[in-house]
Every structure is written in C-alpha cells, then in structure tokens.
C-alpha positions, 0 to 999 in steps of 0.5 A: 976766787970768792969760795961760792958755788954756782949751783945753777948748773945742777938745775940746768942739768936736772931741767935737761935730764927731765926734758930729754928723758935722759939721764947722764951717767956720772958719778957726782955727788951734790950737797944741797941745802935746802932753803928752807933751812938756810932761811931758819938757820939764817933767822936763828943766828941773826938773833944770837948775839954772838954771832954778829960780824961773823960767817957761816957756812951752811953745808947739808951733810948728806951728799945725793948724786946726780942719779938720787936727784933725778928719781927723786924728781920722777917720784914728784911727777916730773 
C-alpha cells in the first residue's frame, strides 16, 4: 500500500454529476488541494536547504463535500 489517493474518482463522479444533472446524496467530504499550491509550495521547499531527502505532506485542511463541489461547478457555469 503506498499511502497516495486516487482522486480521479472525485473527478469522475463530479464529471457524472454534471452530465447527468444529478447529484448523489452522500456525506463525503474531500480535502483537495489546489495545484497551484502544491506547485508553489513544491518550488518553495526545493530551495530551502533543509529540506532536501525529506517528504512532505501537503494537505488542504478545509474539507468540502461532495455537495459544496458540485454548486461550486454550477456557479462556474457547469
């Protein structure tokens, strides 16, 4: 088991839910972390020296459900 999440799921149920117009009723909640965050965050530590040879996690610590991420894609015009 290597620890890393698969959130391609996420995305294929989100693509789902717009297409169908349907929203499933389930109380999941998602910590995604934006890649443009990772991508700075990612830049910044490579040019501390400290932290070379060592693992980061970067987690997004506001968690939105399922419900949250499809009327956020409705405001976007989906």
């Amino acid at each position: 088991m290597s620890g890393v999440w698969n959130e391609d799921a996420v995305v294929r149920n989100l693509v789902a839910t717009i297409q169908l117009g349907a929203m499933p009723d389930v109380a999941v909640r998602f910590r995604l972390t934006p890649v443009d965050y990772v991508a700075r965050a990612i830049v910044a530590l490579s040019l501390l020296p400290a932290t070379d040879g060592r693992a980061y996690n970067l987690v997004n610590q506001d968690a939105r459900s399922f419900r949250e991420l499809a009327a956020l894609a409705r405001e976007l015009g989906y």
